[in-house]
C-alpha positions in Angstrom: -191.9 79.7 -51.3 -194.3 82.6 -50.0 -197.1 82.2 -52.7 -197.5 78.6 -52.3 -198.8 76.1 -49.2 -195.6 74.6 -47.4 -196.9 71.1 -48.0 -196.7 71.7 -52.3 -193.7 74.1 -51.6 -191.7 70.8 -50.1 -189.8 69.8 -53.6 -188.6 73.1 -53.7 -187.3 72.9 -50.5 -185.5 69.4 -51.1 -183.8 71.0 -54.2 -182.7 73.6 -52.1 -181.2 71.2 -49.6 -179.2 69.1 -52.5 -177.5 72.4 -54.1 -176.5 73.3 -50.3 -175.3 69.6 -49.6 -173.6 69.8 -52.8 -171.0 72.9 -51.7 -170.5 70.8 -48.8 -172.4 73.0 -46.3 -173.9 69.6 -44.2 -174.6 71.8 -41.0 -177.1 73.9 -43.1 -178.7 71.1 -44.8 -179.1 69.1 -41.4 -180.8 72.5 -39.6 -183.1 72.9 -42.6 -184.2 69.4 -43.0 -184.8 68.9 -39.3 -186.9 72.1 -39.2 -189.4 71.0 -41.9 -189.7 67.8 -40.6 -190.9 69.7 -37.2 -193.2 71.3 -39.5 -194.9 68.3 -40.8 -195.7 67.0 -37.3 -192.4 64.9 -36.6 -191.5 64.9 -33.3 -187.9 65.8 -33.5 -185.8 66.7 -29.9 -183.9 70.5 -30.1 -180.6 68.8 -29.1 -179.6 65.8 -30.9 -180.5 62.5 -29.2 -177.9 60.8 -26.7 -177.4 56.8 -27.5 -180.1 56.1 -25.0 -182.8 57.5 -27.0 -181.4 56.5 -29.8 -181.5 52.6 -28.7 -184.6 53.4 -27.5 -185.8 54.2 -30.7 -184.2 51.6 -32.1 -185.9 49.0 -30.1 -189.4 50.6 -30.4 -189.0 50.6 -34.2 -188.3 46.7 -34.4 -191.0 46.3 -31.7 -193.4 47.6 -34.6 -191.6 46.3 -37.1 -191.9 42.4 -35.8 -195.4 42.7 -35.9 -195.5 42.5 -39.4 -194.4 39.1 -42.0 -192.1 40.4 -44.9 -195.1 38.5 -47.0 -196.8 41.3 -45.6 -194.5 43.9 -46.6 -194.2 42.3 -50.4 -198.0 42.2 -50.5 -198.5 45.8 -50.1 -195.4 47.2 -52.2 -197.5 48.2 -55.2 -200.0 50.2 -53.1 -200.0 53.8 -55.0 -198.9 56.7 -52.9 -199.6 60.6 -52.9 -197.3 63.2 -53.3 -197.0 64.0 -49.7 -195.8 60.8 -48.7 -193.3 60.6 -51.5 -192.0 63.8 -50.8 -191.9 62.9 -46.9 -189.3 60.2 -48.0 -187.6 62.3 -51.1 -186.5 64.6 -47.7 -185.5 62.3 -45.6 -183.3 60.9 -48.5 -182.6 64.0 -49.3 -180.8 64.1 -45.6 -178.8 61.4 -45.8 -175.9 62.2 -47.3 -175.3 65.3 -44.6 -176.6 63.5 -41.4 -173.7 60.5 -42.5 -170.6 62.9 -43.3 -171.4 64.5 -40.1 -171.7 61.4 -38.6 -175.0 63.0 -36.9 -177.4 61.2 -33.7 -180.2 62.5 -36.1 -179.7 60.2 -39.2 -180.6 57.2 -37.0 -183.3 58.9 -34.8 -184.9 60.0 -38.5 -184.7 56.8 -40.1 -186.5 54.8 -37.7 -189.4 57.7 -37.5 -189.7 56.8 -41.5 -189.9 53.5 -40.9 -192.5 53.7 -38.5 -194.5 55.7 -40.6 -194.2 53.3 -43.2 -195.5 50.9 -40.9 -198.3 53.0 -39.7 -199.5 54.0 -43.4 -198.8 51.0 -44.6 -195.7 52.9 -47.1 -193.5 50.0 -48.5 -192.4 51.4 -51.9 -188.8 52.0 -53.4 -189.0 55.5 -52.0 -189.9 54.2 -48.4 -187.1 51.1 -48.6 -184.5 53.6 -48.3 -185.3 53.9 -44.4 -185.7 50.1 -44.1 -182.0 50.0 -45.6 -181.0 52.4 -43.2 -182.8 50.3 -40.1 -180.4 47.3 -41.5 -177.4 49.4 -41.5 -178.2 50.5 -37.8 -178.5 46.8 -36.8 -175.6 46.3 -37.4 -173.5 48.8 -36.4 -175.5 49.6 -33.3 -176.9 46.8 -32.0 -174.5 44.3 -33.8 -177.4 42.5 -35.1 -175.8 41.0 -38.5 -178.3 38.7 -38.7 -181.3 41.2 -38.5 -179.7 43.8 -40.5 -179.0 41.3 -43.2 -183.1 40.6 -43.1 -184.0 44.0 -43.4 -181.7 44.8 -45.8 -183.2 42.0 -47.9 -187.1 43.4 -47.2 -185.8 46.8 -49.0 -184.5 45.0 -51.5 -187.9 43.1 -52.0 -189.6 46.8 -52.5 -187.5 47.4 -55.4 -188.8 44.3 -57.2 -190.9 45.1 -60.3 -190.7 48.7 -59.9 -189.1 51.2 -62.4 -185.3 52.6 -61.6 -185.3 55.4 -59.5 -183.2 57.7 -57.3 -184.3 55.8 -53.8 -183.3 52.3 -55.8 -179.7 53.4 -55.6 -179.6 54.8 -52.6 -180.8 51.4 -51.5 -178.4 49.6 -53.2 -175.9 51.5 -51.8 -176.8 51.1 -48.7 -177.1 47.6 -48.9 -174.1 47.0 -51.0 -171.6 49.1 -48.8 -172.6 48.6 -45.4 -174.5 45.0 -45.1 -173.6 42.7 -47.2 -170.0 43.6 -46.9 -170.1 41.3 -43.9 -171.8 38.2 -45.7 -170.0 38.5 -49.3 -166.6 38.2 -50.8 -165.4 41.9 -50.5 -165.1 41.8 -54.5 -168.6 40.9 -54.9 -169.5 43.8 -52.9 -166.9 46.2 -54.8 -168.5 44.5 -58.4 -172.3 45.3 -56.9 -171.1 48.8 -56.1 -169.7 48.9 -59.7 -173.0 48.1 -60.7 -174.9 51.0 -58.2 -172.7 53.4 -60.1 -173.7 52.8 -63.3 -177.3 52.0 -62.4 -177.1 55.9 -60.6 -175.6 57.5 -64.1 -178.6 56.2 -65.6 -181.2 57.0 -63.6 -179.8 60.9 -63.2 -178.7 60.3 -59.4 -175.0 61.5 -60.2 -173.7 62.1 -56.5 -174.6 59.0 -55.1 -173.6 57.5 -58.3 -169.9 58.8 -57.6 -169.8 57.9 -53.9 -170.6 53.8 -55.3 -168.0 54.4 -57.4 -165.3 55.7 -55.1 -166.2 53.1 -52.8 -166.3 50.2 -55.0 -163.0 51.5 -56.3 -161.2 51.8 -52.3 -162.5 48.2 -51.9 -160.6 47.1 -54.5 -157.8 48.7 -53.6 -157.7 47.1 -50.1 -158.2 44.0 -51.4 -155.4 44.1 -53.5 -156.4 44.6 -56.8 -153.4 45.5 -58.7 -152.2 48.5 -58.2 -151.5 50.1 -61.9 -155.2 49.3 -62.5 -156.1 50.8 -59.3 -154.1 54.8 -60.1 -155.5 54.1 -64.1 -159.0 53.9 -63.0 -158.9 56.2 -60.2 -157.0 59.0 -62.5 -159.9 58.6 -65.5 -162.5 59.2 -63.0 -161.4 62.1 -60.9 -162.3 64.8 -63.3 -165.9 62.8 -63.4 -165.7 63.5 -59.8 -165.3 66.7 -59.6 -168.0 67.7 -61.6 -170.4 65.6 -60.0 -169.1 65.8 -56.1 -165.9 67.4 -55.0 -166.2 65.1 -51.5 -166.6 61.9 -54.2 -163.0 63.6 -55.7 -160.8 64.4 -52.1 -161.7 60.6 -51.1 -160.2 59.2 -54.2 -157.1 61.5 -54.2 -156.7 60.1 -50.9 -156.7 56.9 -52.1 -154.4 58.0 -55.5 -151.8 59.2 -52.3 -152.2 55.1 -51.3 -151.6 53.7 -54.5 -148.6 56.3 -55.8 -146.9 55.7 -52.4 -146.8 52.0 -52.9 -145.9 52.3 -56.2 -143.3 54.8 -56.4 -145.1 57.0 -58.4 -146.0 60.4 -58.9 -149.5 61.4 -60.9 -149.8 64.5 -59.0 -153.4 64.2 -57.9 -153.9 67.3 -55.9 -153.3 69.0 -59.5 -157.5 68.5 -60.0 -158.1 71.0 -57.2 -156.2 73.9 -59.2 -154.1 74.8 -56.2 -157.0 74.9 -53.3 -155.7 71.8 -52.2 -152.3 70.8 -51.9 -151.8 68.1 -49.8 -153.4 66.0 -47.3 -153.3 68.3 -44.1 -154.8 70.8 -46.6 -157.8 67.5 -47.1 -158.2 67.2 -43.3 -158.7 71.2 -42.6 -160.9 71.1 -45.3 -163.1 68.4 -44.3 -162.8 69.4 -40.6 -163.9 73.0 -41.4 -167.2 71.4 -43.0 -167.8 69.2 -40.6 -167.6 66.1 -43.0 -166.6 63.3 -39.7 -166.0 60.8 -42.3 -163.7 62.5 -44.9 -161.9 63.1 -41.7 -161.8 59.9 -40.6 -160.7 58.4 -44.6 -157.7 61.0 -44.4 -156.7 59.6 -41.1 -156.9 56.0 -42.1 -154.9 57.1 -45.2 -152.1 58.0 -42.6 -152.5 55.3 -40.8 -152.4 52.6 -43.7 -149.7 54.4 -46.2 -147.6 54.6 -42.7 -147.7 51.0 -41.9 -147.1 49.7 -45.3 -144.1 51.9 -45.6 -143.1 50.3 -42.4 -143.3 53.6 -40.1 -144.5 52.0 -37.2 -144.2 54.8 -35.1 -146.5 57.0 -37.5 -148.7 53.8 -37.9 -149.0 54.4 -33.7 -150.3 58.0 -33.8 -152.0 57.3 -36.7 -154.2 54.9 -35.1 -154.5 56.9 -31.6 -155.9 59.7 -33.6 -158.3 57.3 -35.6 -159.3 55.6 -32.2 -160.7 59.4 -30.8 -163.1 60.1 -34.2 -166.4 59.1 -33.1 -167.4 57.9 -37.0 -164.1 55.2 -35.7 -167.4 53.3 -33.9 -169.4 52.4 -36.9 -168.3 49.1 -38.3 -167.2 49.6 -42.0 -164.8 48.0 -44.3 -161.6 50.1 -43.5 -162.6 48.9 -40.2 -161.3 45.5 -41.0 -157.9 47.0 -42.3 -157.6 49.0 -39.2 -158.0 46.4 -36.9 -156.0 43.9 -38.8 -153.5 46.2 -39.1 -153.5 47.4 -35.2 -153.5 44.0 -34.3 -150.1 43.3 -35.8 -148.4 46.4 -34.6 -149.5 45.1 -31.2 -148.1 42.2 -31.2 -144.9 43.6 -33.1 -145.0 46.3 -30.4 -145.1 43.7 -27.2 -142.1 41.8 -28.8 -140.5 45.1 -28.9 -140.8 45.9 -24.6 -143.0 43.0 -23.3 -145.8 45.5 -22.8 -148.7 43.0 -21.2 -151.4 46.4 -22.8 -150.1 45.6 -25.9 -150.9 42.0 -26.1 -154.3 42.6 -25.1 -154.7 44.5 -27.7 -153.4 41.8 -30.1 -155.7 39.4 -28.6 -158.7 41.9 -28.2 -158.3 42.3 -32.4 -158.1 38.5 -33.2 -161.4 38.4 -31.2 -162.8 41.2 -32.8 -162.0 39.8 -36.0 -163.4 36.3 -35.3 -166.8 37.6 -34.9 -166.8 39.5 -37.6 -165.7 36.7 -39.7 -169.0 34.2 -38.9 -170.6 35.0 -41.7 -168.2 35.4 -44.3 -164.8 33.9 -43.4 -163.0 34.0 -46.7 -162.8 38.2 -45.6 -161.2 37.1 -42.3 -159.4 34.0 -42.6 -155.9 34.9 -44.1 -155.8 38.0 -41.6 -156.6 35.4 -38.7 -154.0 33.4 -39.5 -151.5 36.2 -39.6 -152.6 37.7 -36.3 -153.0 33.7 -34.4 -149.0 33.8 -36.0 -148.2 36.7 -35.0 -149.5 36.0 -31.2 -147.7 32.4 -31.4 -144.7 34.4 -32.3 -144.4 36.8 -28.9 -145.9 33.7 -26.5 -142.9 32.6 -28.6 -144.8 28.6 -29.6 -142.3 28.4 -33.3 -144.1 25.3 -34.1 -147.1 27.0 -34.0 -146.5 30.5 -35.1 -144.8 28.5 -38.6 -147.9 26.5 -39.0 -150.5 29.9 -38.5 -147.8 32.0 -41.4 -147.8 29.1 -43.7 -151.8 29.0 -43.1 -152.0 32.6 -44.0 -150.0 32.4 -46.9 -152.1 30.2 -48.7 -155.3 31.5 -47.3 -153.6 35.0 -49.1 -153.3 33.1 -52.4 -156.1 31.1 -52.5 -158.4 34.3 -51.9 -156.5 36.6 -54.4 -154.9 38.8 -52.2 -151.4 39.1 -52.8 -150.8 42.2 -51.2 -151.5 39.8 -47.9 -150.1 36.8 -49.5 -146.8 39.5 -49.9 -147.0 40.4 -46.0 -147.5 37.3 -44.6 -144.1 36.0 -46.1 -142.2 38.7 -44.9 -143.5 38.7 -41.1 -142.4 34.9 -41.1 -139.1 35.8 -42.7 -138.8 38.3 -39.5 -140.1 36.0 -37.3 -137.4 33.3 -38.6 -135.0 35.4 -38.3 -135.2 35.7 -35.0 -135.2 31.7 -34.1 -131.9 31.0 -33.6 -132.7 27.5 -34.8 -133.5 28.5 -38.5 -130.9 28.7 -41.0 -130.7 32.4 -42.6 -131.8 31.3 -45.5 -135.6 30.1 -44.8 -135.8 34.2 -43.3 -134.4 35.1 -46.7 -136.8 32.8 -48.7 -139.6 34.4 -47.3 -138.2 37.8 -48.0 -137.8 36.7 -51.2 -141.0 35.4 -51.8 -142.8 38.9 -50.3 -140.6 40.9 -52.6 -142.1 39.0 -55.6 -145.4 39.2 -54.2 -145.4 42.5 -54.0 -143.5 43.2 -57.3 -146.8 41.3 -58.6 -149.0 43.8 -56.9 -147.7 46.7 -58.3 -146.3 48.0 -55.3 -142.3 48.6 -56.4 -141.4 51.0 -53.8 -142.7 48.6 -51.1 -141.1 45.9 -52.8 -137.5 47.9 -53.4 -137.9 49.0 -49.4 -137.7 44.9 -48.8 -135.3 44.6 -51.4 -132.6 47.1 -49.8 -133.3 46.4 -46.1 -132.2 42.5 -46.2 -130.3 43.0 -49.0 -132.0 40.3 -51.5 -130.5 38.5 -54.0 -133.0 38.0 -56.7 -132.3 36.3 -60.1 -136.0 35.0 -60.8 -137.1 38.6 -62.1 -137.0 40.5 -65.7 -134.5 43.4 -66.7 -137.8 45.5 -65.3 -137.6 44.0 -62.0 -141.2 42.2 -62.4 -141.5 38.4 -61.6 -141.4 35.9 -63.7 -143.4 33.4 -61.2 -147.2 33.1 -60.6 -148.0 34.2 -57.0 -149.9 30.7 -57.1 -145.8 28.9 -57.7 -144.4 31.1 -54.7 -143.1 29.2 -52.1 
């Protein structure tokens, strides 16, 4: 980089910065990116900002930003621009990825300085809608804007229009696909659009984003109860893929291949694809911890959390979710979010039954409002999950008549929406709940049981379902001589 100007030496640099990011060496990448941007007249603080300049920020930037139509904005998208503006943006996207796994105060201080200079020098190409995407995504999760960050998610959307594929178009997409529109779409819309983002990413050459759309469209899926066998098939013929495009891409679905094995019962030995570097997931955890990566951290802890509750290890589940609660990534809204709330929500209530702890119910009721508001603008996500939690706080008031009406509610709301896996646990909380009403025959506990088990037989998930199966001690004849169901989830009742 001696013999040339910094300004024309800046590509090299950025390439620099992607071959660090790719060994997983985020700290290095963040120092070097924020020192260039110094260098280029950024104004950029020594220590990272605190949230108060970081709202601050925030608000100036949509001070700016409201002075301008998005007819405005579309007008102006095919304006050319020179190489040192479209380099300006190639390293700030070039930042991304590092500032996010380290869950770093700089990634939204150096988003909204792009979008201001877009604003100033009237920038509003694909390159350039990569920060708007990112001023969406910090609408929401920081000023719980949904509304806004929806808008601006759809004015970086509008620069893509008519222009020619490139990198910035999937990080856009990404963006927008993971983290936006999650909360205003079916969650297998957004998992089928990320599907798309990964394919769109192959093509265009941008192969480490292209894996991360990939891994995440896959984990949507998977929480939304996709079956399971399809789940480990597609997840084992895409690790190796993985691998050679981004190990991180690669320990996030082996997390996920630990999820889908324990439920199923199986064994596909998915640490195998790190040749003995990796073993198991405390050995995930170090590793992510030692690089600083906040939210491969965070993913293996969820994975604790949710493999614990589904096995029924409440007390694991606990810890679990005590640990999750101190990671500061915990605060941004994102998809296992939902699951982690949802699930903390019933453990509360499960947990207040237990020793009529008054803490515990306000955490039960603190979820269902939690969940309420993220389910105004797209309730099909919520509504199942808010009838299990309404049932499940109708069950420790105890209000039978009610609790039976909110479980019946979620059960359908499960099937209607496709997720059986819910469909599955909604049955067998009312078969607890029944059994504990002294006025219900044992039977209407055990037809619920019964119905959970086949649900969950129809999800894939056999050792879940043979855990039921051997703890009330079912007697099922409606099954094969494989143990699968020979009812539709839609006949269950």
């Amino acid at each position: 980089f001696q013999h040339a100007s910094f300004e024309n030496s800046l590509p090299s640099w950025i390439i620099l910065m992607l071959s660090i990011e790719s060994s997983g060496r985020y700290n290095e990448v963040l120092e070097k990116g924020i020192n260039l941007f110094r260098r280029l007249g950024f104004v950029i603080p020594l220590s990272p900002p605190g949230p108060t300049e970081i709202m601050a920020s925030l608000l100036s930037t949509s001070q700016m930003a409201s002075s301008f139509t998005l007819s405005q904005i579309v007008d102006s998208r095919h304006y050319p621009i020179d190489d040192h503006k479209r380099n300006l943006f190639k390293l700030y996207t070039a930042l991304i990825i590092s500032t996010y796994a380290l869950s770093s105060p700089y990634l939204p201080l150096l988003s909204f300085e792009m979008v201001q200079y877009s604003l100033r020098n009237t920038v509003f190409t694909p390159e350039s809608a990569v920060a708007f995407a990112a001023l969406g995504y910090f609408k929401v999760i920081l000023a719980q804007n949904y509304l806004r960050g929806k808008f601006w998610a759809n004015v970086a959307l509008e620069m893509l229009k008519n222009s020619r594929p490139i990198s910035a178009t999937v990080q856009v997409n990404f963006t927008v696909n993971a983290y936006i529109m999650t909360w205003f779409v079916p969650m297998r819309e957004s998992s089928r659009k990320l599907f798309e983002t990964y394919r769109l990413g192959m093509k265009v050459g941008d192969f480490t984003m292209s894996m991360y759309a990939l891994g995440l469209s896959l984990r949507y899926a998977l929480l939304e109860g996709e079956n399971l066998s399809l789940i480990s098939r597609s997840l084992k013929e895409n690790l190796k893929k993985m691998m050679k495009y981004s190990t991180v891409c690669a320990k996030l679905a082996v997390l996920d291949l630990i999820i889908v094995d324990e439920l199923r019962g199986a064994e596909s030995e998915p640490f195998a694809i790190f040749q003995g570097q990796l073993t198991n997931d405390s050995d995930l955890i170090n590793d992510a911890i030692a690089s600083s990566n906040a939210n491969n951290v965070e993913c293996a802890h969820f994975r604790r959390f949710y493999s614990a509750f589904w096995r029924a290890d409440y007390i694991q589940a606990e810890a679990s979710s005590q640990v999750l609660l101190s990671l500061p990534s915990s605060k941004r809204p994102k998809l296992i979010s939902i699951y982690f709330y949802f699930f903390r929500g019933l453990l509360a209530f499960r947990r207040y039954r237990e020793n009529n702890s008054e803490e515990q119910l306000r955490i039960g009721i603190e979820t269902i409002c939690k969940l309420e508001f993220w389910s105004q603008y797209a309730p099909s996500n919520f509504e199942n999950k808010l009838f299990l939690l309404n049932a499940e706080q109708y069950a420790s008031l105890p209000n039978i008549y009610e609790a039976k009406t909110q479980y019946e509610a979620s059960i359908n709301s499960a099937r209607d929406n496709g997720r059986l896996h819910e469909q599955g646990l909604a049955f067998e909380l009312m078969g607890n709940f029944l059994s504990s009403v002294t006025s219900y025959e044992p039977s209407e506990a055990m037809k619920c049981w019964k119905n959970a088990y086949l649900c969950y037989l129809q999800w894939g998930a056999k050792e879940k379902a043979a855990c039921l199966f051997k703890e009330h001690n079912l007697n099922v004849f409606d099954v094969d001589s494989c143990g699968n169901p020979l009812k539709h989830s839609r006949d269950v009742s």
